[in-house]
C-alpha positions as CSV (number, residue, x, y, z in Angstrom):
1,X,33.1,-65.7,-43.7
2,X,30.0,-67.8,-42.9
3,X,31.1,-68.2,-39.6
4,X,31.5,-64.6,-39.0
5,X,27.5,-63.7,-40.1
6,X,26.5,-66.5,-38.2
7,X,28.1,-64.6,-35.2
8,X,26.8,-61.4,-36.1
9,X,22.9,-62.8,-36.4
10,X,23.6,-64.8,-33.2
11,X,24.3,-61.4,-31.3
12,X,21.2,-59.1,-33.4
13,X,19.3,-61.8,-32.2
14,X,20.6,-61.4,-28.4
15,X,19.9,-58.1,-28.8
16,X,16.7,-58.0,-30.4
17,X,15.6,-60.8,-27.2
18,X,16.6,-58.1,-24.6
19,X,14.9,-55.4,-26.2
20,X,11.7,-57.0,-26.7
21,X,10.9,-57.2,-22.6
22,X,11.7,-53.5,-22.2
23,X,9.0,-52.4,-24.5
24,X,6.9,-54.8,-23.2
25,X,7.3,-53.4,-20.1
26,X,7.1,-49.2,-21.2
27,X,3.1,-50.4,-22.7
28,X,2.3,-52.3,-19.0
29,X,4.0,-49.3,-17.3
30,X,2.9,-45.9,-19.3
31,X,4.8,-42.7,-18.0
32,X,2.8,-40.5,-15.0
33,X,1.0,-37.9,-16.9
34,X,1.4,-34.4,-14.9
35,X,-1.7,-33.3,-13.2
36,X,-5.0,-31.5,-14.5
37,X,-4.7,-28.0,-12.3
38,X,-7.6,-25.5,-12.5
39,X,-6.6,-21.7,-11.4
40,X,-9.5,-19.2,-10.0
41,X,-8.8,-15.7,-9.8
42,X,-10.6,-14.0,-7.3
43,X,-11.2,-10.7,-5.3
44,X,-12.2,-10.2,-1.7
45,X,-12.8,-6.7,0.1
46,X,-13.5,-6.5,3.6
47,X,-14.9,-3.3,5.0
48,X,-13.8,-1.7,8.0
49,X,-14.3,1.7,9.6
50,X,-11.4,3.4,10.2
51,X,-9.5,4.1,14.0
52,X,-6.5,5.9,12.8
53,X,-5.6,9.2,11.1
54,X,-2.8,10.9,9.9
55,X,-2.2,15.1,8.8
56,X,0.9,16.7,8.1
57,X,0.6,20.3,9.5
58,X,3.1,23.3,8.2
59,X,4.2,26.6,9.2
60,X,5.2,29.2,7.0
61,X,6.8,32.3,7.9
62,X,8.6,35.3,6.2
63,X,11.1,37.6,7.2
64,X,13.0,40.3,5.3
65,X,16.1,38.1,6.3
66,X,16.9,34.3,6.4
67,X,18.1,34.0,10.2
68,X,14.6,36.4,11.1
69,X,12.5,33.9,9.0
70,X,13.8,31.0,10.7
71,X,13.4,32.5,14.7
72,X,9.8,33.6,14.1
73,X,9.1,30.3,12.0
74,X,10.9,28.1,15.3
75,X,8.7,30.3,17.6
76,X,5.4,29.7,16.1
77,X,6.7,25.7,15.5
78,X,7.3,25.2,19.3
79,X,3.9,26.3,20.2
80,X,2.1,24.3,18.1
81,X,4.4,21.4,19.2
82,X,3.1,22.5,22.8
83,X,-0.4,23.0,21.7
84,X,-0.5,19.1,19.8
85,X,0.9,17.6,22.9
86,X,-1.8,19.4,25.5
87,X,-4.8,18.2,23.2
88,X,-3.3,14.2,23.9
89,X,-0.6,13.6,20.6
90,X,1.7,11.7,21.9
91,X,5.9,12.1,21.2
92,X,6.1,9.3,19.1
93,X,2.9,10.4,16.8
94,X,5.1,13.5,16.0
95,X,7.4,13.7,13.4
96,X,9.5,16.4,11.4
97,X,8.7,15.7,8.4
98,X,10.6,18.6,5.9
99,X,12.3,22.1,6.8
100,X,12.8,24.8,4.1
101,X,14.4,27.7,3.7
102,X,14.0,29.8,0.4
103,X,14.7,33.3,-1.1
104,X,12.1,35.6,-1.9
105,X,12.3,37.5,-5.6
106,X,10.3,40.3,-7.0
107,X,10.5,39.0,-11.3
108,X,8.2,41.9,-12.4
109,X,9.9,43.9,-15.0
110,X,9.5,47.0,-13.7
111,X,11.0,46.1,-10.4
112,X,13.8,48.5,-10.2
113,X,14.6,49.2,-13.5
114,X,17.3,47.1,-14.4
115,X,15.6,44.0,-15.4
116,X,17.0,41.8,-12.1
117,X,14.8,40.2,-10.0
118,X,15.1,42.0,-6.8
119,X,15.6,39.8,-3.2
120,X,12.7,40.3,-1.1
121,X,13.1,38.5,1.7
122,X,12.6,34.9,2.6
123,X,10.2,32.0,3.5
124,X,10.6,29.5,5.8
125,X,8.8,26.8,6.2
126,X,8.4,23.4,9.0
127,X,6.6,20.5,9.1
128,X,5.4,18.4,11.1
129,X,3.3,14.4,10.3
130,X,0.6,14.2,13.0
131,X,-0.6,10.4,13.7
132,X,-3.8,10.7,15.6
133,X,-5.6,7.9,17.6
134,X,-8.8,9.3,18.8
135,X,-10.9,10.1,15.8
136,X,-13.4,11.6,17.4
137,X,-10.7,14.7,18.9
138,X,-9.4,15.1,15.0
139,X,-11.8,18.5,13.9
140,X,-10.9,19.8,18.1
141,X,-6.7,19.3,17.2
142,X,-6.7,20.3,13.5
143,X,-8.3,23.7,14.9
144,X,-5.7,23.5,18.0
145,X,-2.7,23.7,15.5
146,X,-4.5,26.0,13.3
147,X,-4.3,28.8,16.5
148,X,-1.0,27.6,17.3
149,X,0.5,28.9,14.3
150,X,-0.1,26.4,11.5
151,X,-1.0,27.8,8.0
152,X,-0.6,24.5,6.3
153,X,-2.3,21.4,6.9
154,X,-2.2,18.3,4.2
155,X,-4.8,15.5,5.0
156,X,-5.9,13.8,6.7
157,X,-5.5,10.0,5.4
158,X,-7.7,7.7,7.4
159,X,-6.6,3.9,7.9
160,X,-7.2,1.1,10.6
161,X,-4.4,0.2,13.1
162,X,-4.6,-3.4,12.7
163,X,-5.0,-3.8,8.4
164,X,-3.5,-7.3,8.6
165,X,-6.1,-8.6,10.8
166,X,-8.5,-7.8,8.0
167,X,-6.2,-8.8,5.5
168,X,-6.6,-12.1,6.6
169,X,-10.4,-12.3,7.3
170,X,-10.5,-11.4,3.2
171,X,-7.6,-14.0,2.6
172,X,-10.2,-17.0,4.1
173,X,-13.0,-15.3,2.0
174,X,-10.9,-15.6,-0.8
175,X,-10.0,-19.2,-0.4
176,X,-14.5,-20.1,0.5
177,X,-15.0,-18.2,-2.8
178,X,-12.4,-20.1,-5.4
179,X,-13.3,-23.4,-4.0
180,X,-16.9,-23.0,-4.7
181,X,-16.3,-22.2,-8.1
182,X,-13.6,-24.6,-8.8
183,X,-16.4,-27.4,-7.9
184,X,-18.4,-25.9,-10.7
185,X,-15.9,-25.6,-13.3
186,X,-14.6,-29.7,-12.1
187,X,-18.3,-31.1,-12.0
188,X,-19.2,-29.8,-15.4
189,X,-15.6,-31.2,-16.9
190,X,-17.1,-34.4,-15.1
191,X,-13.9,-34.1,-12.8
192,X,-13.4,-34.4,-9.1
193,X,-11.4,-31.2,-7.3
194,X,-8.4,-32.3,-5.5
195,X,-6.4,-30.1,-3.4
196,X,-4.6,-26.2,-3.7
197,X,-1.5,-26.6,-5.1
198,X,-0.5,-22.7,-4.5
199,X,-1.4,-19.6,-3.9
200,X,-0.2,-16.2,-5.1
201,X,-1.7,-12.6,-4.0
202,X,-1.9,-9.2,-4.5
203,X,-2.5,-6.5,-2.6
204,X,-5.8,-4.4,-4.8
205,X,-4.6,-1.0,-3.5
206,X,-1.4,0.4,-2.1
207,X,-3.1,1.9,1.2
208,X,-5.4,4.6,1.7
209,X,-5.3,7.6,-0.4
210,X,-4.8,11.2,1.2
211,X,-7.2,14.0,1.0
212,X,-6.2,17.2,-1.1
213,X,-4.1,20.0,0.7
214,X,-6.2,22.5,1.9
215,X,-4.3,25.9,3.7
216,X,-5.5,27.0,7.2
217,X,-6.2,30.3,7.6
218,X,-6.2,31.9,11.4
219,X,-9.2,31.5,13.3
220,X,-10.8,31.6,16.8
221,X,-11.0,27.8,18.2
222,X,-13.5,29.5,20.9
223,X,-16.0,30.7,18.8
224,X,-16.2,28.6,16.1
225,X,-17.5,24.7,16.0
226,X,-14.6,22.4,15.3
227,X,-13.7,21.5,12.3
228,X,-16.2,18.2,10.9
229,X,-14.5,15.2,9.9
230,X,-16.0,12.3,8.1
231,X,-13.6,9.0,7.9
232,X,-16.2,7.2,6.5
233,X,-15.1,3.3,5.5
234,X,-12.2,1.4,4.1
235,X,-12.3,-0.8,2.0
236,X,-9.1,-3.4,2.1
237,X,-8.6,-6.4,0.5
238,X,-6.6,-8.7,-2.0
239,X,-6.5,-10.4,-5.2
240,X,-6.1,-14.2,-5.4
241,X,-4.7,-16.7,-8.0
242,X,-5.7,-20.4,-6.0
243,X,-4.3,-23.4,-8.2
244,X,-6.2,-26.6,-8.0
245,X,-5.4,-30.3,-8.8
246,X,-8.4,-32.2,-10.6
247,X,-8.5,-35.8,-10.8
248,X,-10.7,-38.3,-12.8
C-alpha cells in the first residue's frame, strides 16, 4: 500500500512540474486583446443642377362605344407621337407607359327610373413617359404635346444623367469629414487613429421626387409664351458609418 501512494505522489508531482511552465508561460504571453474601433456617422450632399427631365403625358378620349373610344384615342396618340419626335425626343426617350379602357356609368338615382346605373359610353385613355435631354426645349415640347392631343401631363421629375459621378465626389467628402473628427474623438481619449476598418452607406433619398399631376387643357402654342420651367438644384448624397482602429 505504501508503495502504491508513493507512485501516486510521484506522478501528481510529474504533473504538477509540467503544469507549472504552461502558466508561466500564459502570464509572459497574455492573450491579443481585440482592437479599440471608433465609428463616425456622417452625411455628405453634393449639389448639382439638373440636365435631365422626365413627364408622363396622357390622352383621354370618350366615345359612346369602346371600339370608337379607342380609334379617336389612337388618332390623337399618333400625333402627338409625331409631334414629340419633330420637337427632337428621340425613340428610345419614348415609352408606353399604361393603356385603359373603361365603361362610362350615369349612378344618379333618377337616371332612368329603375335605380340601375345606366352605360354611358367609355374612356380611353394612353400614356406615354417622355425622357427629355435638352432642358431648355422642356416648356416649348410640353406645349407641343399639349396641341397634339394630350389632356394629361404628370411631372416633370428633374435628375442629372450622371448621379454616380456625384455620388462619389460626396463619398470622398464623406471619408475627409469622419477622419477629421475621429482625430478629435482619438486625441482627447489620448489615442492614436489607425486605419478604416469598413465602411457601410446609405443612400439619404431614393431619387428625385415628382411634381404633382396637373391636367392640360387645349391651347394655342403660337400665341401663347411656352410654358416656364424651373429645375432648380439637386441635392444628392449619402450617409456614412466609417469604422476606425485606435491604438495606444
Amino acid at each position: 500500500m505504501f508503495a502504491m501512494m508513493h507512485k501516486t505522489l510521484m506522478a501528481g508531482g510529474f504533473v504538477c512540474a509540467l503544469l507549472l511552465p504552461a502558466a508561466a508561460m500564459a502570464q509572459e504571453h497574455p492573450l491579443p486583446q481585440p482592437p479599440q474601433v471608433l465609428e463616425i456617422t456622417v452625411q455628405e450632399k453634393i449639389s448639382a443642377a439638373p440636365d435631365i427631365a422626365y413627364i408622363n403625358a396622357g390622352v383621354m378620349t370618350t366615345a359612346k362605344t369602346a371600339a370608337e373610344a379607342m380609334q379617336e384615342n389612337a388618332r390623337r396618340m399618333t400625333a402627338v407621337f409625331d409631334t414629340l419626335r419633330k420637337t427632337g425626343i428621340a425613340d428610345k426617350d419614348l415609352q408606353t407607359s399604361g393603356i385603359q379602357l373603361n365603361a362610362q356609368y350615369d349612378y344618379s338615382s333618377n337616371s332612368h327610373g329603375d335605380g340601375q346605373p345606366k352605360l354611358t359610353g367609355y374612356q380611353a385613355v394612353n400614356s406615354v413617359n417622355i425622357t427629355v435631354r435638352d432642358l431648355a426645349a422642356l416648356g416649348k415640347t410640353l406645349d407641343a404635346t399639349v396641341s397634339a392631343g394630350v389632356n394629361q401631363i404628370n411631372g416633370p421629375t428633374f435628375d442629372v444623367q450622371d448621379r454616380e459621378a456625384h455620388l462619389d465626389k460626396a463619398r470622398a467628402a464623406a471619408v475627409t469629414t469622419a477622419k477629421k473628427r475621429a482625430e478629435i474623438y482619438a486625441k482627447a481619449a489620448n489615442l492614436k487613429l489607425r486605419k478604416i476598418v469598413s465602411i457601410s452607406e446609405q443612400p439619404l433619398n431614393g431619387g428625385p421626387a415628382p411634381m404633382p399631376m396637373m391636367r392640360a387643357m387645349a391651347m394655342d402654342s403660337a400665341a401663347a409664351a411656352p410654358t416656364p420651367v424651373a429645375p432648380g438644384m439637386l441635392d444628392i448624397g449619402l450617409a456614412a458609418l466609417i469604422r476606425f482602429e485606435l491604438g495606444e
